[in-house]
PLY file of the C-alpha trace (Angstrom):
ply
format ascii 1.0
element vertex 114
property float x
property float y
property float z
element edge 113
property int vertex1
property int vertex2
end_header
-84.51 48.00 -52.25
-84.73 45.57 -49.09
-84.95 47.73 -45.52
-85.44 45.23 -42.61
-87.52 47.61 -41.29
-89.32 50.64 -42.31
-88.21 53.32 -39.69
-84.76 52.29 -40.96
-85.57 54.67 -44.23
-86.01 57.42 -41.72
-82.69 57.04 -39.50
-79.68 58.96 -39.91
-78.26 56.23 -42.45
-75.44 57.62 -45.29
-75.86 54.45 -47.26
-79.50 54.14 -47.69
-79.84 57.44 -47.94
-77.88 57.27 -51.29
-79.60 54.30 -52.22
-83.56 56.32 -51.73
-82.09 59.02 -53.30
-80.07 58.28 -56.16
-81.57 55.34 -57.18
-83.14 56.61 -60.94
-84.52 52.87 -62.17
-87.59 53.84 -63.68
-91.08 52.56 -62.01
-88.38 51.43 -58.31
-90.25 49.54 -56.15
-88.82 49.79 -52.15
-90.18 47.11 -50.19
-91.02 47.89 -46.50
-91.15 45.35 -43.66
-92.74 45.87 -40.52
-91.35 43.22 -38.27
-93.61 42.49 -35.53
-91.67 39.21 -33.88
-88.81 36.77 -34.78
-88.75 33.49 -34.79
-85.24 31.71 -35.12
-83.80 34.46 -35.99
-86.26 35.23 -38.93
-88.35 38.38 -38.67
-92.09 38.24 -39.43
-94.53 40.99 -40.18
-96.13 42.99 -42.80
-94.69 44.12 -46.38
-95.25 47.15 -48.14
-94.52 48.14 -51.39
-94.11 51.50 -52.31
-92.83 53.72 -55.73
-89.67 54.79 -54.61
-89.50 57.92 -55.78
-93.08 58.56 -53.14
-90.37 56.65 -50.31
-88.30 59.78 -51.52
-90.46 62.70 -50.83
-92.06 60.99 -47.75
-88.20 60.38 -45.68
-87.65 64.23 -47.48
-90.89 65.42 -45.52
-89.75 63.53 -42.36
-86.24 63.89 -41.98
-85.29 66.12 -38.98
-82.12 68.66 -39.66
-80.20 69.22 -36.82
-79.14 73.14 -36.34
-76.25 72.49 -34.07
-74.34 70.39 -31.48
-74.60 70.72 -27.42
-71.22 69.30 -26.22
-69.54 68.48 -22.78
-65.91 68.09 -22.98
-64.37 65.46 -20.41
-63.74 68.57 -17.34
-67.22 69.58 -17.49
-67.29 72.53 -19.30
-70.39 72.64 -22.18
-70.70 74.51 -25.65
-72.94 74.77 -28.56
-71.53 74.74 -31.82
-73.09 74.91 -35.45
-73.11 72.39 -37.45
-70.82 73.62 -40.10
-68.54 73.99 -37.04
-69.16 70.58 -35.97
-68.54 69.01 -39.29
-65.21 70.86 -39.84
-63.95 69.39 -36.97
-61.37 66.64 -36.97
-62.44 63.63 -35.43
-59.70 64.10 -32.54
-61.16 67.07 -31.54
-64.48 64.75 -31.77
-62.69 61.83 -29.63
-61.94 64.34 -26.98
-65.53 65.19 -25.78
-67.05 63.30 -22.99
-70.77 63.14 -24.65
-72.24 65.33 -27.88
-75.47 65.34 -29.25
-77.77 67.48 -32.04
-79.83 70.02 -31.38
-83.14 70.33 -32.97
-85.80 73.23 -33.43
-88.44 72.59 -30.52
-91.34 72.77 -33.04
-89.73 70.08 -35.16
-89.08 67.86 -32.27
-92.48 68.12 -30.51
-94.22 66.83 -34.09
-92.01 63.98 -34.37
-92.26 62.76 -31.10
-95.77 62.87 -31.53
0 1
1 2
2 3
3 4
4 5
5 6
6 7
7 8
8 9
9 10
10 11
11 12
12 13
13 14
14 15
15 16
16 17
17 18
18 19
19 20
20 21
21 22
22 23
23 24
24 25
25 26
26 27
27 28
28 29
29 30
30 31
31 32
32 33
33 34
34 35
35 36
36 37
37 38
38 39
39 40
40 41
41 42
42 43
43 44
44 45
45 46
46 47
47 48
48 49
49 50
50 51
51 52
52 53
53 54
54 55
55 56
56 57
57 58
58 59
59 60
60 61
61 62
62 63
63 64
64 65
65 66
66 67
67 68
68 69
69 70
70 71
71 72
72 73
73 74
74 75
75 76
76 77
77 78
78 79
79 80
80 81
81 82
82 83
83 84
84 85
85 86
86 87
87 88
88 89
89 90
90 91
91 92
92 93
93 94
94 95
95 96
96 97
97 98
98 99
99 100
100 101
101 102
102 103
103 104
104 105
105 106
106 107
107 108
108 109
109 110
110 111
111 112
112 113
């Protein structure tokens, strides 16, 4: 597995997601780069390599799950939904806000920013 970075493996990302966690190869290898510059376009740094499966648990352990949504629709009104609510629906309804974002436990968010 090839992430250009490592905090890549712990943004909200569907497709390596899938890749961390169904990859079964036995003894995977991911290989994490920390890029510290570029030069002509080329990223340089530091390269880990980790078992995969300890890539797994570690993104598992640091993955943030958002509880719901905070949304402003376009004349200023706001709401909070859940986010089975927000997942059921359509992406019109979705087109039609004027900003969204996820709402986090104040415990989690406080550790991770730290």
């Amino acid at each position: 597995m090839w992430l250009s970075d490592a905090l890549l493996a712990y943004c909200p990302s569907a497709e390596l997601y899938r890749m961390a966690a169904m990859t079964e190869y036995p003894a995977a290898r991911a290989f994490l780069f920390h890029t510290e510059r570029r030069e002509d376009g080329r990223p340089y740094g530091d390269v880990l390599m980790m078992d995969l499966d300890t890539l797994r648990q570690d993104i598992e352990r640091n993955t943030l799950y958002p509880y719901g949504v905070s949304m402003e629709y376009r004349d200023g009104t706001k709401a909070e939904a859940g986010i089975e609510k927000w997942e059921a629906m359509e992406l019109c309804e979705k087109d039609a806000l004027k900003t969204w974002r996820y709402l986090y436990a104040p415990e989690q968010v406080t550790e991770w920013q730290y």
